[in-house]
matplotlib code that plots the C-alpha trace (Angstrom):
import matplotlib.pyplot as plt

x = [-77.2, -76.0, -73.1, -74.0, -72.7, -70.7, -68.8, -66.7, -62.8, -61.3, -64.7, -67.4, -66.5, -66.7, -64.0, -62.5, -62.4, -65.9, -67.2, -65.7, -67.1, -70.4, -69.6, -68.7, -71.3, -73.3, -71.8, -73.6, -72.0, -68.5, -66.1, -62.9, -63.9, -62.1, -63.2, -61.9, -62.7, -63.2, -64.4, -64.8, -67.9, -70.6, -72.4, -76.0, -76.6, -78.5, -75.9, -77.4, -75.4, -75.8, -74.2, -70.9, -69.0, -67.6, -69.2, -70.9, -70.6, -71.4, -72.4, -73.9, -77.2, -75.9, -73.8, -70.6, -69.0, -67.7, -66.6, -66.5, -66.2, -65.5, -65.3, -61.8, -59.8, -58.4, -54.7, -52.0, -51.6, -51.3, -49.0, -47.4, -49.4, -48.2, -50.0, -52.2, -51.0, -48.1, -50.7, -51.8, -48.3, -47.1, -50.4, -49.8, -47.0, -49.5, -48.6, -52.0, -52.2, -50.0, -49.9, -53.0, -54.5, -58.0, -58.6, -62.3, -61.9, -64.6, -61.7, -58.4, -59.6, -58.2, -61.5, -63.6, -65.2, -68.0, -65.4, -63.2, -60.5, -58.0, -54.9, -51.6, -48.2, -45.4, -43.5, -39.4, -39.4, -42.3, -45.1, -48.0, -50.0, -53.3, -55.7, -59.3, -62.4, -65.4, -68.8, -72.4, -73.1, -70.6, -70.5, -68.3, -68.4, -66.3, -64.0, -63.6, -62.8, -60.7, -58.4, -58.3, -56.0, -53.7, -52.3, -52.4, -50.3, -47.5, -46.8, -48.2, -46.1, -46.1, -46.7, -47.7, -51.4, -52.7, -56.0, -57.4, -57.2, -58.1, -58.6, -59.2, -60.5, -60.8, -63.0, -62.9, -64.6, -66.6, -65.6, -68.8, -69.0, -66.9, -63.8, -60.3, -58.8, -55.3, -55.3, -52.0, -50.4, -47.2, -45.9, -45.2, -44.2, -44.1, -44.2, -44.6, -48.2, -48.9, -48.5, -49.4, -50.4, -51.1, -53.1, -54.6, -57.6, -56.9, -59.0, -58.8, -57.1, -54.7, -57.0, -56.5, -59.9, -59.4, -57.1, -56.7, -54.4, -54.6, -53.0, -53.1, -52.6, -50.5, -52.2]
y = [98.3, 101.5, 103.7, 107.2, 109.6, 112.2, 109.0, 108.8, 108.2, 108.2, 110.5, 108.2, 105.2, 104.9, 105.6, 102.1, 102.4, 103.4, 101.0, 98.3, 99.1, 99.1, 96.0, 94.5, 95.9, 93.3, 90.3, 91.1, 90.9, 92.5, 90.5, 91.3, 91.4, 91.3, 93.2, 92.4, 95.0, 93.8, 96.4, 100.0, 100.0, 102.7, 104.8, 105.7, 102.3, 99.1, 96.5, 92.5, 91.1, 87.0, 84.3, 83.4, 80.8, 81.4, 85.2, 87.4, 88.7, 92.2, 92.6, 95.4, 95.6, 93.9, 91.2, 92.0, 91.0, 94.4, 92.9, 90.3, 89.7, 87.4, 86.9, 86.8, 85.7, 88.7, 89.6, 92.5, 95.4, 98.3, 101.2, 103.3, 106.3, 109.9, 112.6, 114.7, 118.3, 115.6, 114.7, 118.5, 119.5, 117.1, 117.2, 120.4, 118.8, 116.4, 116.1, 115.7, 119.2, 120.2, 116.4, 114.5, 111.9, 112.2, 115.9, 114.7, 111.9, 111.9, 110.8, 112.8, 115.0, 118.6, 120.1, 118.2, 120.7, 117.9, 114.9, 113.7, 116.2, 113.4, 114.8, 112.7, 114.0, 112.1, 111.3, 111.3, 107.1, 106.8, 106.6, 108.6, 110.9, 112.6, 114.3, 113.6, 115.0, 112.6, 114.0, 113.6, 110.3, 108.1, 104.8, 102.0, 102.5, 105.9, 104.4, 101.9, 105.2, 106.7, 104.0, 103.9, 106.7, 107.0, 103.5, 104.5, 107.6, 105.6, 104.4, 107.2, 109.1, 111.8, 109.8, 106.8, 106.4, 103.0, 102.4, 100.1, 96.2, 94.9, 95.7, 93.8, 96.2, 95.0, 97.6, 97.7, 101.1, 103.7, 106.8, 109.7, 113.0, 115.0, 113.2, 114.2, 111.5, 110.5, 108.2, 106.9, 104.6, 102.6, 100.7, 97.2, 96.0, 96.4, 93.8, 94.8, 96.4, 95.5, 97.3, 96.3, 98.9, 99.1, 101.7, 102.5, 104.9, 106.1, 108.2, 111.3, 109.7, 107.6, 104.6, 102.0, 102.5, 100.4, 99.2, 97.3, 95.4, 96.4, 96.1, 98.5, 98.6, 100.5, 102.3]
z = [-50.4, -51.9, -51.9, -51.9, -54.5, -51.9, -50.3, -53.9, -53.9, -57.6, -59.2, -60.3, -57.9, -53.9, -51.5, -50.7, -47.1, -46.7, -49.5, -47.9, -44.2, -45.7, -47.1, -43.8, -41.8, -43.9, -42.3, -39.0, -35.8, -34.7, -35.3, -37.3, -41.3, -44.5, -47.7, -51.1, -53.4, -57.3, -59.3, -58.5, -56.2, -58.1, -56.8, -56.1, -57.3, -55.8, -54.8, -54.6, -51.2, -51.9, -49.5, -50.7, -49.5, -46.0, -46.3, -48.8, -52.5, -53.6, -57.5, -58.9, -61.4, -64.1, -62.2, -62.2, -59.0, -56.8, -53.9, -51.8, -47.6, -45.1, -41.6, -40.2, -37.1, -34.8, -36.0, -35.2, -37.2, -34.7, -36.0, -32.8, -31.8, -32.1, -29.8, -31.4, -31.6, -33.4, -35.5, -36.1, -37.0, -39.3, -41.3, -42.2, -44.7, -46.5, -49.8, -51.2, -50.7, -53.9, -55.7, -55.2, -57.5, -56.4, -54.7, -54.2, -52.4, -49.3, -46.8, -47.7, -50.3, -49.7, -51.8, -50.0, -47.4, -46.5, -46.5, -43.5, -44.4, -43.2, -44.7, -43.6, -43.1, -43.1, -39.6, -40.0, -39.6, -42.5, -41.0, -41.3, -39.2, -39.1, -36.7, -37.2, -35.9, -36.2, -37.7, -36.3, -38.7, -37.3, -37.9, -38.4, -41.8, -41.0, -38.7, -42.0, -43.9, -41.8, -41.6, -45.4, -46.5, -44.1, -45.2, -48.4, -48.2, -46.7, -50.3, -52.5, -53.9, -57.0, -60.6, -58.1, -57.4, -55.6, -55.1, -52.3, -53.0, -49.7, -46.2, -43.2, -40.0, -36.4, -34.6, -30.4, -30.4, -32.8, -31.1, -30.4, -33.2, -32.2, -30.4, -31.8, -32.7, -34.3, -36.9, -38.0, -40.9, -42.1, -45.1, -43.9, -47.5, -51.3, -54.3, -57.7, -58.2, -54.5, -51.4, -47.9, -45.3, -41.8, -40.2, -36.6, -35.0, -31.5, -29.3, -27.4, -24.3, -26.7, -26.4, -29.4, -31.0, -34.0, -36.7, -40.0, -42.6, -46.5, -49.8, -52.5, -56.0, -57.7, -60.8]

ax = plt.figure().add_subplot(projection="3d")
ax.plot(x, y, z, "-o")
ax.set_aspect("equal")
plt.show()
């Protein structure tokens, strides 16, 4: 497998969320999957994907392990919804607009004209909140992404950067190009270096689209 060049996070290394969709889209199947990310995952390189005990390991050309994925059982980790022009409004206060550790990043990137442009805002109980437009190459590896940042964002705050640790993504539906949908996150804990996130896709009728579980770590 590779991870192209334009799907970068932190420069020089993929965005987590999509890395690790790609990742799980190697399992096979549909079920619910869990990604644990151990090194930065390159880019433009060719990753080996070897059996690995219950799942699969991801190592890149000179064997380092990147990551590693499993099949997992369903779980709960839906965040409320927010309507979208909500969603619309409150983005317009994210702050990786003036502060953000990664302005490149392919999901929430603000220079990013070719990313996601998912830029979250903060809601007055914590949560997060963005709209999100989906683009002609959709895949679940997108709906991977966009769940990334808004998690992330619940915890991220100026001088803090996290990075994604691990994510687990249950996926009902990948949405068509073109639906606006509302993606939303929330802090569900922090603990030293680690913080766990929740974050959920919904679609243009404010159906539950798909949602996932993560940690982060704290830079």
């Amino acid at each position: 497998m590779i991870i192209e060049r334009r799907f970068n996070g932190p420069p020089g290394s993929g965005n987590g969320g999509y890395s690790a969709g790609l990742i799980g889209a190697e399992l096979g199947g549909d079920a619910p999957a869990q990604v644990t990310l151990r090194l930065p995952p390159p880019l433009d390189r060719t990753l080996a994907v070897t059996p690995h005990g219950a799942g699969i390991a991801v190592r890149d050309p000179d064997g380092g392990l990147v990551a590693e994925a499993v099949p997992v059982d369903a779980f709960d980790a839906v965040v409320p919804p927010v309507p979208y022009d909500l969603a619309v409004e409150v983005s317009a206060t994210y702050p990786g607009f003036t502060d953000h550790p990664f302005p490149t990043c392919y999901v929430c990137g603000p220079r990013r004209e070719d990313g996601l442009r998912v830029f979250p805002g903060r809601l007055p109980d914590g949560r997060t909140a963005a709209p999100l437009v989906l683009p002609a190459e959709t895949g679940t590896e997108t709906v991977w992404a966009a769940l990334d940042c808004p998690g992330g964002w619940s915890v991220i705050a100026p001088g803090r950067p996290y990075v994604l640790g691990r994510m687990a993504t249950v996926i009902r539906a990948v949405p068509p190009a073109g639906a606006r949908c509302v993606v939303v996150g929330a802090s569900v804990g922090v603990e030293g270096r680690k913080a766990l996130v929740h974050s959920t896709l919904y679609g243009p009728d404010g159906d539950l689209l798909a949602y996932a579980r993560a940690t982060w770590i704290a830079m």
